[in-house]
C-alpha positions in Angstrom: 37.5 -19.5 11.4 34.0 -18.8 9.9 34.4 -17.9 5.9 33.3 -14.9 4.0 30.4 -14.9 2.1 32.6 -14.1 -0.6 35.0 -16.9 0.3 32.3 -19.0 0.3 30.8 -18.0 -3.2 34.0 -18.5 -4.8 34.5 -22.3 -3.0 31.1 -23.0 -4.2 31.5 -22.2 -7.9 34.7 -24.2 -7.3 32.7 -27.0 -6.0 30.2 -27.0 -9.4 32.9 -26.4 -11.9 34.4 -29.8 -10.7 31.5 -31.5 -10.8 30.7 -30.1 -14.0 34.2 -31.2 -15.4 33.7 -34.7 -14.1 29.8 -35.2 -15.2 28.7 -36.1 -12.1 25.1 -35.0 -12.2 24.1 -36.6 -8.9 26.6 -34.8 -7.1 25.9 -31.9 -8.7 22.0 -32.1 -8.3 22.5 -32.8 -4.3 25.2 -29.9 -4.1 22.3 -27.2 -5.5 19.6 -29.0 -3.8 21.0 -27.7 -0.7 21.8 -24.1 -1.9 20.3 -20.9 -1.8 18.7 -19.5 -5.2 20.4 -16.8 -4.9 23.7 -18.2 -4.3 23.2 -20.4 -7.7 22.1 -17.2 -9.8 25.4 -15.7 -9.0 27.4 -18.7 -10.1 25.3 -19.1 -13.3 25.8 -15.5 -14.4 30.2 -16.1 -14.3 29.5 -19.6 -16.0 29.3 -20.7 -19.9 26.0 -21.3 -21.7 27.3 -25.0 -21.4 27.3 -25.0 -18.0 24.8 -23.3 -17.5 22.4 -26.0 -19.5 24.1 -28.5 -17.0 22.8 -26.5 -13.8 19.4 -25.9 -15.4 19.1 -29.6 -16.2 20.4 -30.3 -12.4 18.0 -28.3 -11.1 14.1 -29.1 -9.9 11.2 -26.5 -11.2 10.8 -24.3 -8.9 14.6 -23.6 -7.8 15.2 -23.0 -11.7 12.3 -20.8 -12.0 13.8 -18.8 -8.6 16.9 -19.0 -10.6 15.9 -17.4 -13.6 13.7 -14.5 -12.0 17.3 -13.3 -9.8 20.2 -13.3 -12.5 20.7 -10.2 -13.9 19.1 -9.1 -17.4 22.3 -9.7 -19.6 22.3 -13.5 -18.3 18.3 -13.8 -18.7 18.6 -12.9 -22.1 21.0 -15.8 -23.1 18.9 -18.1 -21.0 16.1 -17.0 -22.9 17.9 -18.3 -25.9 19.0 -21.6 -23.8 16.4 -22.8 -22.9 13.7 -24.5 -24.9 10.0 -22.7 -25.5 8.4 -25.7 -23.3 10.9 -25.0 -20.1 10.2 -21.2 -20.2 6.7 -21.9 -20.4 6.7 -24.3 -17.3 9.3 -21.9 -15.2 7.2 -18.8 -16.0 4.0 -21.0 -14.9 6.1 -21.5 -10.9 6.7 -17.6 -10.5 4.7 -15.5 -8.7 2.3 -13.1 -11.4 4.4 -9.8 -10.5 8.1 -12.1 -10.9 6.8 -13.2 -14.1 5.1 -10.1 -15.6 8.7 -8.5 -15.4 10.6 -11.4 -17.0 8.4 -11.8 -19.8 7.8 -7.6 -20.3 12.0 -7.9 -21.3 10.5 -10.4 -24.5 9.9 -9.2 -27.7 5.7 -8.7 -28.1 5.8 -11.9 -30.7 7.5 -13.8 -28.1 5.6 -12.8 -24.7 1.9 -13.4 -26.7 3.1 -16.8 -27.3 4.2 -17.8 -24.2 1.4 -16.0 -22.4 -1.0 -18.5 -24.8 0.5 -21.2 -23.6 -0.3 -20.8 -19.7 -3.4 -21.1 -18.0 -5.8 -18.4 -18.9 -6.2 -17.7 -15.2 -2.6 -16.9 -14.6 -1.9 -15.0 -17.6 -5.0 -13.5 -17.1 -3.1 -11.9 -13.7 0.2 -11.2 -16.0 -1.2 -9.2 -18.6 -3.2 -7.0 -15.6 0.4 -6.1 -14.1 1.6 -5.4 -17.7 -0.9 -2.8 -18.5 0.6 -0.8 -15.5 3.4 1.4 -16.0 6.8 -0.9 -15.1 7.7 1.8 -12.7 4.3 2.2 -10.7 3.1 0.4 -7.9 1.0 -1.8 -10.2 4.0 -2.4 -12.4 5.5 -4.0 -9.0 2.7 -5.1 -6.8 1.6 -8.7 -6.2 -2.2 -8.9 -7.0 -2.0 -12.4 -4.1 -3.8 -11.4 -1.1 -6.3 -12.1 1.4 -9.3 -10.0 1.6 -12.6 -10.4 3.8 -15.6 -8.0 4.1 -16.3 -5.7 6.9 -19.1 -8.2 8.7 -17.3 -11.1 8.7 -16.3 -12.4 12.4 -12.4 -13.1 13.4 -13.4 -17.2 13.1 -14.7 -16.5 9.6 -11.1 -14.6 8.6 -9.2 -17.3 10.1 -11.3 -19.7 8.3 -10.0 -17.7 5.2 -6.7 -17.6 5.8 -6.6 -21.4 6.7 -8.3 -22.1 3.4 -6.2 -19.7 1.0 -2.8 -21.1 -1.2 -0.8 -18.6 -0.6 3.0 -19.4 -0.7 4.1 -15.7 0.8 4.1 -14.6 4.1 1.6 -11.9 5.2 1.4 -9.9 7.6 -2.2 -8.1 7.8 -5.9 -9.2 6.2 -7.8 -6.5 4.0 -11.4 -5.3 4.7 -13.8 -4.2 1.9 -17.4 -3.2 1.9 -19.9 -4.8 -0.3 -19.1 -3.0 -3.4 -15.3 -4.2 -2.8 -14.3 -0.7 -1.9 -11.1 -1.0 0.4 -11.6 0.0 4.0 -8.5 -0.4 5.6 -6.5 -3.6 7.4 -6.4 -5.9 10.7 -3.4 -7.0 12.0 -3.1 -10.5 12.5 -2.3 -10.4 16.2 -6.1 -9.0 16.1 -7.2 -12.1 14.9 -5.1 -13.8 17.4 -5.9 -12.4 20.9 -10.3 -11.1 19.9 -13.1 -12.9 20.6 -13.8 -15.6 17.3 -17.4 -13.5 17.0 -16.0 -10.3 17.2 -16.6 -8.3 14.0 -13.6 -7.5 11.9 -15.0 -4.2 10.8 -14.8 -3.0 14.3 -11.2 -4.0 14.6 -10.5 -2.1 10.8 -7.3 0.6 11.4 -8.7 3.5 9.8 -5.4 5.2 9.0 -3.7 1.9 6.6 -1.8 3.9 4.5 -2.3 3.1 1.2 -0.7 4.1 -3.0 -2.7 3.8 -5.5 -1.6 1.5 -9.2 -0.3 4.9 -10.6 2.1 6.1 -7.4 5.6 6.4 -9.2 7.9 3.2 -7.6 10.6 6.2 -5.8 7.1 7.6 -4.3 6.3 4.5 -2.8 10.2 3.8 -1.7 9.9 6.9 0.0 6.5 5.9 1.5 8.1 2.5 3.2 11.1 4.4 4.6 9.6 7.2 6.3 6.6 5.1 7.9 8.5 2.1 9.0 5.7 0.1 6.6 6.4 -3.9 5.9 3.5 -4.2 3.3 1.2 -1.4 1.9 -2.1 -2.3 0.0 -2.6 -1.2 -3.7 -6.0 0.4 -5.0 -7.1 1.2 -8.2 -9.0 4.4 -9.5 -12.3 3.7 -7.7 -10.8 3.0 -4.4 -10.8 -1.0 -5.2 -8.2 -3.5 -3.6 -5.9 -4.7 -6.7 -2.8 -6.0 -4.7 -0.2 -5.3 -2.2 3.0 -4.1 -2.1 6.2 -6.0 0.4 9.0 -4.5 2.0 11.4 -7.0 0.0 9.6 -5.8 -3.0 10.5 -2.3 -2.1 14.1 -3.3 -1.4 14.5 -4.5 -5.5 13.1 -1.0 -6.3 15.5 0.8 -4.0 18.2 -1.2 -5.4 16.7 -0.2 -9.0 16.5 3.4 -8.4 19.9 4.6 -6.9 21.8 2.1 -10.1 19.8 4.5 -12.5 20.8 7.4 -10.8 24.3 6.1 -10.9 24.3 5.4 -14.3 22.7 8.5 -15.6 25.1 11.0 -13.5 27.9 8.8 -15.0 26.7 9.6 -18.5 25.8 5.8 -19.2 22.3 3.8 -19.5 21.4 0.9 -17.3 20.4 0.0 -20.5 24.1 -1.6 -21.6 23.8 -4.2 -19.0 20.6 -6.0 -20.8 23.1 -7.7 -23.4 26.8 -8.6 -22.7 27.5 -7.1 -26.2 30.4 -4.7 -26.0 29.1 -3.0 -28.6 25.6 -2.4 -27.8 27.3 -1.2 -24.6 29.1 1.4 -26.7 26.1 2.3 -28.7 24.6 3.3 -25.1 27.5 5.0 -24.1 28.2 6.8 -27.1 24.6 8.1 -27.0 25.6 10.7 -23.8 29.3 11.2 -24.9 28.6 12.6 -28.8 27.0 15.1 -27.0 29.4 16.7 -24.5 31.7 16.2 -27.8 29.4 18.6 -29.1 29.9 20.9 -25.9 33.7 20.6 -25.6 33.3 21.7 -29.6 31.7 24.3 -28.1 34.7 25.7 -25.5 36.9 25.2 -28.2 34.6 28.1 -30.3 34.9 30.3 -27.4 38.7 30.3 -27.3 38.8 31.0 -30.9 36.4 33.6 -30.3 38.7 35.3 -27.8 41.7 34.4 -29.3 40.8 36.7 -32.1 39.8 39.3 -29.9 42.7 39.2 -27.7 45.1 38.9 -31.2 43.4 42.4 -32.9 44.4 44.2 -29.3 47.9 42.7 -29.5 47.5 40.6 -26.3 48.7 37.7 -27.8 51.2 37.0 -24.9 48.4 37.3 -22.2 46.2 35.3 -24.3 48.9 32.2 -24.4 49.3 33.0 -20.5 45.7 32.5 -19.7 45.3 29.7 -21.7 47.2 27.8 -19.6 44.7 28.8 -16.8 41.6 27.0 -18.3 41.6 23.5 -17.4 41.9 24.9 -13.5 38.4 27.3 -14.1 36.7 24.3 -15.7 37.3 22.1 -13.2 36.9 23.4 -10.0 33.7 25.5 -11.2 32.1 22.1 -12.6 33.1 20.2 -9.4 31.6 23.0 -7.5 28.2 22.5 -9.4 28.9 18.8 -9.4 28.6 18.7 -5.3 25.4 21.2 -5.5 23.5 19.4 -7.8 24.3 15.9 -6.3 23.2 17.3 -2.9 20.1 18.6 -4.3 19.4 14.9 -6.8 19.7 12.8 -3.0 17.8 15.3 -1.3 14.7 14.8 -4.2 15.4 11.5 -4.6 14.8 10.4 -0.4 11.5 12.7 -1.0 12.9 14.4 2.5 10.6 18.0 2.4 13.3 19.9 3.5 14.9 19.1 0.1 11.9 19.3 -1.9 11.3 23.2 -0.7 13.8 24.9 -3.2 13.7 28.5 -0.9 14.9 26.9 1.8 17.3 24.9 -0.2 18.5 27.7 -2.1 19.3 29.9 1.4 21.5 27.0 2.6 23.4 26.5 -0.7 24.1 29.8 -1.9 25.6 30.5 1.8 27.2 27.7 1.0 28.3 28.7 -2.7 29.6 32.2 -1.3 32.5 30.7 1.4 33.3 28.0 -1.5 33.5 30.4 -4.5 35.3 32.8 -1.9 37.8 30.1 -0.4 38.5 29.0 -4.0 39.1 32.4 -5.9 41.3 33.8 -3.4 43.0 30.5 -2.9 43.3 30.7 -6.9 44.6 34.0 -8.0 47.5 33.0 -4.9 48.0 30.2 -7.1 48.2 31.8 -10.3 50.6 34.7 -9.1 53.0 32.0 -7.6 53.3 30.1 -11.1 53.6 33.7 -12.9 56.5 34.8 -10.5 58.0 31.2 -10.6 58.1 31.5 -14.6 59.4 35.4 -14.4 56.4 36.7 -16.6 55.3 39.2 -13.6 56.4 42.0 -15.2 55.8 41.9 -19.3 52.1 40.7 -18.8 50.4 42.7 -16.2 50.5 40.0 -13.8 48.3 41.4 -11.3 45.5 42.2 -13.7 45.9 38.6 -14.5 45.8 37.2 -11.1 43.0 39.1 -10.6 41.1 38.4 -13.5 41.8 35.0 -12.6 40.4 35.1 -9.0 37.4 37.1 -10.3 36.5 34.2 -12.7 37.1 31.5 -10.3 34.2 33.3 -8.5 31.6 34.0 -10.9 32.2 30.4 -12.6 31.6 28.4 -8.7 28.5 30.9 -8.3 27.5 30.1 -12.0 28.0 26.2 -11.6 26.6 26.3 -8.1 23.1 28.2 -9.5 22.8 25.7 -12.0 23.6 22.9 -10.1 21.0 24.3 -7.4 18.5 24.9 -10.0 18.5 22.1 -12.9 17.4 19.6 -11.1 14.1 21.3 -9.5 13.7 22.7 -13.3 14.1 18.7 -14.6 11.6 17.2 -11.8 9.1 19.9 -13.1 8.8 19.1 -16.8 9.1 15.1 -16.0 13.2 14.7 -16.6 15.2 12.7 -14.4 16.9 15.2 -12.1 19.9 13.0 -11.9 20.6 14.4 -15.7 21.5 17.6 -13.9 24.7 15.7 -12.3 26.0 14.1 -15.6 28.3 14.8 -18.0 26.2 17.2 -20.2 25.5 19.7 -17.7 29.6 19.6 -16.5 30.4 19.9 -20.3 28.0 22.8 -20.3 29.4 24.7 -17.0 32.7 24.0 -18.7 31.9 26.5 -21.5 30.5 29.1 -19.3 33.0 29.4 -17.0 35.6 29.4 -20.2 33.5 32.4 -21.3 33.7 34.1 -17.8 37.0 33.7 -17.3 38.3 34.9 -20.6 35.7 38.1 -20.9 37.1 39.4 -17.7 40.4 38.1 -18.5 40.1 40.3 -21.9 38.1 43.5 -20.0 41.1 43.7 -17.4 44.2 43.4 -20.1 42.6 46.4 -22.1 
């Protein structure tokens, strides 16, 4: 019976921890020879820094460098401390210019202009080009390797090219440019394949390539890939020049990237905490989003004061203690409400899909929607609410009906409340340049929670008197 891949992970760090344990370095260095990269990035992320100098010693050039460029950011940062200035120097030197412009822009600036000295002015040359580029741009993730010819070249004289170039990638289309190096568009390399060797490769050019230019935000050009089926895209700058290329694996790392952050943020974290295994920087991070939804829980407490005062000067002390214990049930289902709205709303912007990106025709659908649940949930509430009063025997010293329906009335308004601002907030965020994924976190919940307190009680207090 064929093993997981998990199974098989977990027999393979087995496998290395023995061999580590007995020091047998041949074995060892046979054993990863024979592995995939990212297999061993895995294992060296769960091992010791001790062990970890073993692999790294075990390992040739280019599997460590292939190592280092796929463990996660926490674990890079300890190998960074691992491994001597001369090895970082020569893996950095086997990566491709975009795989290394991303590892060395997590350096301090001290560190990265010393190690960028230290290569080949040619290569770093190509790194510090991808490192003026926004991180999250295509420039800040294309590869600048690529083949290029100009539009009166024959199909023989590509080939020619192609034969010629040291490229380590596989591609999948050649680039034409005019004589000023303008792009033109691309030729498919079954083109090159099945024409004539003296045919012209300008007049096999597709004049629809799509294309994103170095400042196209990475989601944009996520979104690009998966709705036209694209396996590379080419990269121009300002002036319509060819600067790089963009792959479909490439794209995969970005997609990967993207809906993490989204995670985090509607989780009320950072994906910040995971680059350093420090608990406390972790803490740091997290206590960054929680201080302030203390602040906004501080801020329900002030409006139960509030109407605790109001409803003690009316001498409605008795409903006041009643309702109270009505609260947490408001809060919850009105911020769960506006929870579902806004996350609904976050994929929608997120995929780029136009339907979601036209807020009238999102706002018909979700405010239908909003009625039935608000509806559905208020009448379904104040049943609730007069059960537990009857159960208790309170039905007739506390105007249990006014109750009930004060309850059901605020179980309305707060969905519809939550539901608008969980509709809205995130088309408000995309427009001034937040991430709309904010809109599904913990400070806009803490926020509905203190509007919905204030609905509930207001009407609560307008019915009793």
């Amino acid at each position: 019976m064929s093993l997981s891949m998990a199974d098989e992970q977990k027999q393979l760090l087995q496998e290395i921890e023995r061999l580590l344990e007995s020091g047998d370095t041949s074995a060892l260095r046979k054993l990863l020879s024979d592995q995939r990269s990212s297999d061993i990035a895995e294992i060296v992320e769960l091992v010791d820094n001790d062990e970890r100098r073993a692999i790294f010693d075990a390992m040739d050039k280019p599997m460590s460098a292939e190592v280092l460029e796929k463990v996660d950011e926490a674990t890079r940062a300890e190998l960074f401390e691992l491994l001597k200035d001369e090895e970082l120097i020569s893996l950095v030197s086997e990566l491709d210019p975009d795989d290394a412009a991303d590892i060395l822009s997590e350096l301090s600036e001290e560190e990265r202009a010393e190690l960028l000295e230290s290569i080949s002015p040619t290569e770093s040359a190509e790194i510090k080009e991808l490192m003026s580029y926004s991180e999250d741009s295509a420039g800040g993730i294309m590869d600048p390797v690529l083949i290029s010819v100009p539009e009166d070249a024959t199909v023989a004289e590509a080939v020619s090219k192609i034969r010629a170039a040291e490229i380590d990638e596989d591609f999948y289309s050649v680039y034409v440019v005019n004589k000023t190096g303008r792009f033109l568009g691309d030729v498919r390399l079954r083109f090159l394949l099945t024409r004539p060797e003296s045919a012209k490769i300008g007049n096999l050019i597709d004049p629809d390539t799509i294309y994103v230019n170095v400042n196209t935000d990475q989601e944009e050009v996520r979104n690009i890939f998966s709705k036209n089926d694209l396996i590379v895209v080419p990269v121009l700058d300002k002036n319509h020049k060819l600067v790089g290329r963009i792959t479909a694996d490439r794209v995969i790392e970005v997609a990967e990237e993207e809906a993490a952050e989204d995670l985090y943020t509607m989780a009320g974290t950072d994906p910040d905490e995971l680059d350093n295994v420090s608990v406390f920087h972790a803490a740091r991070v997290r206590m960054t989003w929680l201080l302030p939804c203390l602040i906004g829980t501080g801020v329900t407490a002030l409006v139960l004061m509030f109407f605790h005062d109001r409803f003690h000067i009316d001498n409605l002390s008795l409903i006041y203690t009643v309702a109270l214990a009505f609260v947490p049930m408001i809060a919850a289902i009105s911020g769960n409400a506006g929870l579902q709205t806004s996350a609904i709303v976050v994929s929608g912007l997120a995929t780029g899909h136009l339907v979601a990106l036209k807020l009238s025709q999102v706002f018909t659908r979700e405010v239908r929607i909003a009625l039935l649940v608000a509806l559905s949930c208020g009448l379904l509430g104040g049943i609730a609410c007069a059960i537990l009063l009857h159960t208790k025997g309170l039905e007739d010293g506390i105007k249990a009906m006014r109750l009930v329906f004060a309850f059901g009335t605020a179980m309305f308004s707060a969905i519809m409340v939550a539901t608008t601002l969980g509709l809205f907030l995130p088309f408000l965020f995309r427009r001034v340049g937040i991430d709309p994924a904010i809109s599904s976190g913990p400070l806009v919940t803490t926020a509905n929670d203190s509007i919905s307190v204030a609905i509930y009680m207001s009407l609560t207090l307008l019915l009793a008197t």
